[in-house]
C-alpha positions as CSV (number, residue, x, y, z in Angstrom):
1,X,-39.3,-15.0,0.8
2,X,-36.0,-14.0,1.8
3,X,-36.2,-11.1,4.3
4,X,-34.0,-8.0,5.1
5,X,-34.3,-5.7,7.5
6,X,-34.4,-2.0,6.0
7,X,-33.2,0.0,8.6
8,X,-32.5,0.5,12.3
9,X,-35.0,2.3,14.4
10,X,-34.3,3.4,18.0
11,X,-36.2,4.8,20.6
12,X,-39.6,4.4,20.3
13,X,-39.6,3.5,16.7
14,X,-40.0,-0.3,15.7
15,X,-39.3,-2.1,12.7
16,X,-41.8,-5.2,11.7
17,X,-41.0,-7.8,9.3
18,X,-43.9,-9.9,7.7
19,X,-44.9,-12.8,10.1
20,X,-48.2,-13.8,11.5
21,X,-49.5,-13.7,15.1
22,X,-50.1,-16.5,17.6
23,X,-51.7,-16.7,20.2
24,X,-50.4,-15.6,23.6
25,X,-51.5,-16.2,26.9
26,X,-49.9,-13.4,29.2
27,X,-49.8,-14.7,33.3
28,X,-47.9,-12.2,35.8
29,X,-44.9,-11.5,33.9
30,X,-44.7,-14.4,31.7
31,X,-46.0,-16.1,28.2
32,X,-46.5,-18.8,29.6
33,X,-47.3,-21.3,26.6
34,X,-45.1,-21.7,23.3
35,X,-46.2,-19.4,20.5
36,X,-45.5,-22.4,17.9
37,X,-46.5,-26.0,18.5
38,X,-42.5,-26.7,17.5
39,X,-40.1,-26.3,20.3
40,X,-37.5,-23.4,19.7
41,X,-34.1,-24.6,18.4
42,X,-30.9,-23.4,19.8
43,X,-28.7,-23.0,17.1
44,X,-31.6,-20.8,15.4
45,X,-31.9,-18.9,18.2
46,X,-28.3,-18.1,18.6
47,X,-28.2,-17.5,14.8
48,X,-31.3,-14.9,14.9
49,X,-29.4,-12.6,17.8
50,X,-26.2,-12.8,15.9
51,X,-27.6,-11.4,13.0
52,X,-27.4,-8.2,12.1
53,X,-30.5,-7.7,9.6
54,X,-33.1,-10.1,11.4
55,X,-32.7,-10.0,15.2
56,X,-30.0,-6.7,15.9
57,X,-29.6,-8.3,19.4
58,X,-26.2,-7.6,19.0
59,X,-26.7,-3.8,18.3
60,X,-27.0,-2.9,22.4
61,X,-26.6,-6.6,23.9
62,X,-23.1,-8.3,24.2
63,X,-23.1,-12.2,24.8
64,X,-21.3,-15.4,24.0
65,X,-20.1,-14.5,20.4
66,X,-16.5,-14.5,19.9
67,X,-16.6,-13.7,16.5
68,X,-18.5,-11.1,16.5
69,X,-17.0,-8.0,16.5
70,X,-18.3,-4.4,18.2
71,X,-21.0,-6.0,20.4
72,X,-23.5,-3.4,22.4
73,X,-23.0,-2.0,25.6
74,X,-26.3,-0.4,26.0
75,X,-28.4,-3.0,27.5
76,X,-26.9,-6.2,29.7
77,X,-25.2,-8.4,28.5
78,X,-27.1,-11.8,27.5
79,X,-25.2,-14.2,29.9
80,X,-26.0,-12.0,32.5
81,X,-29.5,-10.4,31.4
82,X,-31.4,-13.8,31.6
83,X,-30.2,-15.0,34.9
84,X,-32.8,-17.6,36.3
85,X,-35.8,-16.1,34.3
86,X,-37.9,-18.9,32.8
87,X,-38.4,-19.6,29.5
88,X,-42.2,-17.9,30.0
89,X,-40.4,-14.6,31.0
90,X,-37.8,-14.7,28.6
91,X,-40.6,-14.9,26.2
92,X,-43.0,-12.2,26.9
93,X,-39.8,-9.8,27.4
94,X,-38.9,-10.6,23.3
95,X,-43.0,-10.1,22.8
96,X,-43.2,-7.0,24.4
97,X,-40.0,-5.1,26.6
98,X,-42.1,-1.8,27.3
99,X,-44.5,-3.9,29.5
100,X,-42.1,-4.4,32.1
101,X,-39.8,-1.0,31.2
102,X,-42.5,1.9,29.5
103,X,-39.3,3.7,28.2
104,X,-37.2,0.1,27.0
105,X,-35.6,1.4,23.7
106,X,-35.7,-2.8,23.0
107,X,-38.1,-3.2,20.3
108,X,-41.6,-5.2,20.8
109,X,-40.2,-8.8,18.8
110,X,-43.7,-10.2,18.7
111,X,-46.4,-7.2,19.1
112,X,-48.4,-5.9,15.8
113,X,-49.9,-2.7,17.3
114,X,-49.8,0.2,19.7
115,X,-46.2,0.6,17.9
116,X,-44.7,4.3,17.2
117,X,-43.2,5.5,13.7
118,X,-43.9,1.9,12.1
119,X,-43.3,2.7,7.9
120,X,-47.0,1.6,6.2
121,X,-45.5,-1.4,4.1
122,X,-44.5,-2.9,7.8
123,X,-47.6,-2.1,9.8
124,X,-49.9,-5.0,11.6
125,X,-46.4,-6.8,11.3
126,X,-44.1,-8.3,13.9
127,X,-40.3,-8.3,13.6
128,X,-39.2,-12.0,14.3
129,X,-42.4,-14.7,13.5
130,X,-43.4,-17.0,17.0
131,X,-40.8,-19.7,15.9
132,X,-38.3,-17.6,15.7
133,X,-38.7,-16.3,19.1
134,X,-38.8,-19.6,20.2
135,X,-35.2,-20.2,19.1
136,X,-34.2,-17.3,20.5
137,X,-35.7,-18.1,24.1
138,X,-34.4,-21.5,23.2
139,X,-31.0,-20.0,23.1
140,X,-30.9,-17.6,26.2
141,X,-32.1,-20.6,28.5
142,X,-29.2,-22.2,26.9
143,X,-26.5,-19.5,28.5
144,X,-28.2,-20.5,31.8
């Protein structure tokens, strides 16, 4: 099933897609094991935060994208955002933001409830599935 994203929610609001949840085994500040048994991909992962209906990355980040045009300036850019974080950190930062910044208007990537103004046909939902945020945390340790 082909998915779309239906609108963009700021603030405290979050958007879920259909998706499943994994496990997730939360140490310090870090996930510290995959949530998929398949390793992330890093052409996936750049593809997800490029694209403007599944990841909206783009929307306050700016990064490594030359071709896109009108890249946020909201939040850090990526090259600079994920420094010498791990792939662990990078991971429970897409799962949940809020648990390291209570007023992040980043949305929870990989979190089902607790969320704020979630439309009922999207509720116990995350936005991006656990392989999906592997790619992505696939690509950011790439622009290390």
């Amino acid at each position: 099933m082909r998915r779309t994203l239906a609108a963009v929610l700021l603030g405290t609001s979050t958007l879920l897609l259909p998706c499943l949840a994994y496990s997730q085994t939360w140490v310090g500040d870090s996930i510290v094991n995959p949530l998929t048994s398949s390793p992330g991909d890093v052409a996936r992962g750049r593809a997800i935060v490029a694209n403007r209906q599944v990841g909206l990355c783009l929307l306050c980040h700016s990064g490594p994208f030359p071709e896109e045009r009108f890249q946020g300036n909201l939040a850090p850019d990526l090259t600079a955002s994920v420094g010498q974080s791990t792939p662990a950190q990078l991971r429970a930062r897409l799962v949940d933001p809020s648990r390291f910044n209570s007023i992040s208007i980043m949305p929870a990537y990989y979190r089902s409830t607790g969320l704020n103004r979630v439309a009922p046909k999207f509720a116990n939902q995350t936005i991006l599935t656990g392989q999906e945020i592997e790619d992505v945390v696939a690509f950011l340790v790439s622009l290390q």
